[in-house]
N, C-alpha and C positions, 0 to 999 in steps of 0.2 A: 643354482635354482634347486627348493627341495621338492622332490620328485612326489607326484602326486601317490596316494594310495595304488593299489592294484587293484582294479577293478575288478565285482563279487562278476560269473560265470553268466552268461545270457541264461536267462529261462521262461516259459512260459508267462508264468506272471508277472515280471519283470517289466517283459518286451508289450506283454499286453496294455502296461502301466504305463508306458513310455508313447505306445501309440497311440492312446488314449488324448498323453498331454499335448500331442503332434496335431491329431485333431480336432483339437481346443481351440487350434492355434496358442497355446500357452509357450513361454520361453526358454531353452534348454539353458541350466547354467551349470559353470564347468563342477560344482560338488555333485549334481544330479546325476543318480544313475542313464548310464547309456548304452544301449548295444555296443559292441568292440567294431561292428561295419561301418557305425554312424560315425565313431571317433576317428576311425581309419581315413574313411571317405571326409571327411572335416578334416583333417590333419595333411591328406595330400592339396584336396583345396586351398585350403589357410597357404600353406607353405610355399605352393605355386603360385599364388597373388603375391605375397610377400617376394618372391623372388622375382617377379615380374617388374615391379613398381624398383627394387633396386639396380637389378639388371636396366632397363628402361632409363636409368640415369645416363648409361653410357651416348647411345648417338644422341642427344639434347647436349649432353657436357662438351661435344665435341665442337659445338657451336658458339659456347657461353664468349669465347674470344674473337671472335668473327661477326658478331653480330653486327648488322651496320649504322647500328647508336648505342649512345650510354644507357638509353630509355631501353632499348631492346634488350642490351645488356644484364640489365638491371630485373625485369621481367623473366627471361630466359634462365638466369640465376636463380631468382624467387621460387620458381616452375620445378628449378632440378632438389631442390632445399627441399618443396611439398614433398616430392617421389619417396627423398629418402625418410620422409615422416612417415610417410602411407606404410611405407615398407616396416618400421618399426611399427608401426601400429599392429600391423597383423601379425608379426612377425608376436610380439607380446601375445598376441589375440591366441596364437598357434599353442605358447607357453601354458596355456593354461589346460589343454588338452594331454600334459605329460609328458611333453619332450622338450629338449632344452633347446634354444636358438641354436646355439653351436652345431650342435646335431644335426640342423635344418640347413644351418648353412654350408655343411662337412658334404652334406648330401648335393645342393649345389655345384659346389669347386671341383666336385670327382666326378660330375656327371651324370647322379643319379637322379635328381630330381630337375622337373620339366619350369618353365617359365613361358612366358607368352612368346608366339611364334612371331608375331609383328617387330620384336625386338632383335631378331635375326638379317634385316633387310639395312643397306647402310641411307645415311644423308648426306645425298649429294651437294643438296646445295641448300641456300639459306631459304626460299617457299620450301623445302621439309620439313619446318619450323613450326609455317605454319599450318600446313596439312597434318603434320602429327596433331597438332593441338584439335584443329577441326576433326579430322576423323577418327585418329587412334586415340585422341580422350573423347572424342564424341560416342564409342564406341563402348567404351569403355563404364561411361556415363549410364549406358541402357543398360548394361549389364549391371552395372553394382548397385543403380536405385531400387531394384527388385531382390539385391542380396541386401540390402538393407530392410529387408523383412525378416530375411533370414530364421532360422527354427535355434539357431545356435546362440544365444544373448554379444555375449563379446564382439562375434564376428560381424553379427549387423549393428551395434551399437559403433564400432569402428567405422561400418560403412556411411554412416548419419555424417561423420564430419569430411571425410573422406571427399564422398560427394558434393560437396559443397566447393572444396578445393577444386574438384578435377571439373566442376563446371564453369570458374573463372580462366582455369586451363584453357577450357575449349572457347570461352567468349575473346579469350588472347591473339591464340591459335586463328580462329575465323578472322579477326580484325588484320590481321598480318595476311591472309589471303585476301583481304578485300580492296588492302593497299595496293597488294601486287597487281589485282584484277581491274583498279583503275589506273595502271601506272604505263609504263614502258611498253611496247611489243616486245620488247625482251623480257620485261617482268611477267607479264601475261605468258608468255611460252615458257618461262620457267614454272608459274605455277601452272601451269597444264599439265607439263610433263612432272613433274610430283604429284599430282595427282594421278596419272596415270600406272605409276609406279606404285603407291598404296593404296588405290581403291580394292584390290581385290584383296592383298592381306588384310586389310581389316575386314572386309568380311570375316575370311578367314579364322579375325580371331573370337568367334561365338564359340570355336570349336566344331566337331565334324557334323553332317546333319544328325538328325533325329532316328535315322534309320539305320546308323551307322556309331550311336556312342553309348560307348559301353558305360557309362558312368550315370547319365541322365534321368536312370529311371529309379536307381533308390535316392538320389536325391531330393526329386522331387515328388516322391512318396516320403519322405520324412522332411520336406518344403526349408531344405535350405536352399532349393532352387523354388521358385514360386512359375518360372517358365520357362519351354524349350528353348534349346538353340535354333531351332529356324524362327521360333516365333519372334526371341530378340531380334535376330539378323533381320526380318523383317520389319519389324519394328525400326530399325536404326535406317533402313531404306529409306524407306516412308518417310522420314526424320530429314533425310542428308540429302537426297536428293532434288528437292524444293529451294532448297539452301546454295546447291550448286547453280543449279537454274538464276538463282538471286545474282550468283556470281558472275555467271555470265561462262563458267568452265564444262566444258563437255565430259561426261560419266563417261568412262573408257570401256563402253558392252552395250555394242550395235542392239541385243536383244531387250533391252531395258525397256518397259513400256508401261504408262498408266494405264490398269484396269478398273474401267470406270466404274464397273459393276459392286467392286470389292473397297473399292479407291485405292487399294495397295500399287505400288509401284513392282511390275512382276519385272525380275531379272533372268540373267545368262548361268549357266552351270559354271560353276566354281569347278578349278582345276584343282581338286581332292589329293592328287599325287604329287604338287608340289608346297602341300602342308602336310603329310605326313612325311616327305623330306627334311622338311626345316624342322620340326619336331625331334627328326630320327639324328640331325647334327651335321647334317647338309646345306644349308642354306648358306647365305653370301656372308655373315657375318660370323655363325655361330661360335667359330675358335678364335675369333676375336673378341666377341664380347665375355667369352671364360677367360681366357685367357689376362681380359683387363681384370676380371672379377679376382683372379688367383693372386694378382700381382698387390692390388690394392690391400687383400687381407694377408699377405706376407708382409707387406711394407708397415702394415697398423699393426704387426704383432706387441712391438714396444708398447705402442697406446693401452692395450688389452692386458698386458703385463703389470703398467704401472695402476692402474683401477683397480686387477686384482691385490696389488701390495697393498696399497692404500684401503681399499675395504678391510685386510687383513687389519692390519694396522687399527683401522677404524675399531675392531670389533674387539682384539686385543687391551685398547684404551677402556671401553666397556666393561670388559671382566675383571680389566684390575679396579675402578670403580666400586662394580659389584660387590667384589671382594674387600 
């Protein structure tokens, strides 16, 4: 990839120019000048989704052979095939900000860069299936239709098709919990207890509240967030919890309760110290899913090898042309 320019020094009029097109609501695109915090703060964003969505392959792929039909199968497969699009997607999306994929991912495999915290917890059983689909793309769903406003052009132009994917996810995902919810007392207690094992990570994953994150607030004063983290997390309440009721499965937090006044569905204190655990590289899977992640890109070195011959090659053929 050829490396973007060097961006000319923030300055007053600059920045004034830039905030200007911010509150236009106009489209940031990657030749536009940008503050160096914007591209910063874009660049760990980008990179973290993009790592999310590929990471996020691991516990679904572990099921792709266990599924209990070819139809499930077949679905299950299509699901992990989207993730690893999303992930190129942004991962491109990231590219045009001035650092190269490799970079992003070099940063990944060594530990340096974060991915979503929901992708740290393992699947026990086949309703993880569909609980991931119902909740962690349901989740996931709130969050990205509102980065699909996004202030950054690429990154919410990526999130338009994205979405669309990760909402046939979740109508997958729900359908496979509904089977289970009319099916066996064994089925029915399997999806209980998946349920009760990711209802609170995916809260979880809006990120820490509003009074506790450090990132939140030039974001959404330069509106690549368009809304808070509690206000999603609420938002996604309101959402899943009517849904669960539909199922017939009990929300694992005695404090859950509809506020009739507000209509919000008011919840229980989220246990904060065991997400910034799983962040911090503690959580039940987290050296497992590096660990797959390291092995996979040692084993595709050949692949990356023979693209790059072959471009050579390509471009070679070219010049002698040319010439």
């Amino acid at each position: 990839m050829t490396p973007l320019p060097t961006p000319p020094a923030d300055d007053a009029a600059l920045l004034a120019a830039f905030e200007a097109r911010i509150a236009a609501g106009e489209s940031i695109e990657p030749k536009d000048w940008m503050p160096e915090r914007y591209r910063k703060q874009l660049l760990r964003m980008m990179s973290q989704h993009a790592h999310s969505e590929v990471v996020g392959m691991l516990p679904e792929g572990n099921w792709i052979t266990r599924a209990p039909s070819l139809r499930r199968k077949l679905a299950l497969l299509a699901k992990v095939q989207d993730e690893a699009g999303h992930g190129l997607y942004i991962y491109c999306g990231a590219e045009t900000l001035g650092t190269d994929r490799s970079e992003l991912v070099e940063q990944l495999l060594d530990g340096r860069a974060k991915y979503s915290s929901i992708f740290n917890y393992p699947t026990l059983s086949w309703a993880d299936m569909g609980v991931i689909g119902w909740l962690v793309d349901g989740a996931a769903i709130v969050n990205q239709t509102v980065l699909a406003k996004a202030s950054y052009g690429p990154y919410a132009r990526a999130m338009v098709r994205i979405c669309k994917e990760e909402n046939f996810h979740k109508r997958q995902g729900y359908e496979v919990c509904t089977v289970l919810a009319n099916g066996t007392p064994a089925q029915r207690e399997m999806l209980q207890e998946a349920v009760n094992r990711f209802w609170w990570p995916s809260l979880m994953m809006f990120g820490p509240s509003d009074t506790d994150s450090p990132n939140s607030g030039e974001l959404l004063k330069w509106r690549v967030k368009r809304k808070t983290n509690d206000e999603l997390r609420q938002r996604f309440v309101n959402l899943t919890v009517p849904q669960a009721i539909a199922l017939g499965i009990t929300v694992p937090d005695p404090d859950l309760r509809l506020n009739e006044a507000t209509g919000d569905w008011e919840f229980g204190a989220i246990d904060w110290s065991e997400f910034h655990a799983v962040l911090q590289g503690h959580g039940p899977c987290n050296q497992e899913r590096l660990a797959a992640r390291r092995q996979a890109h040692e084993e595709g070195a050949w692949v990356r090898e023979a693209a790059a011959a072959h471009a050579a090659k390509q471009d070679a053929r070219r010049g002698t042309a040319a010439a």
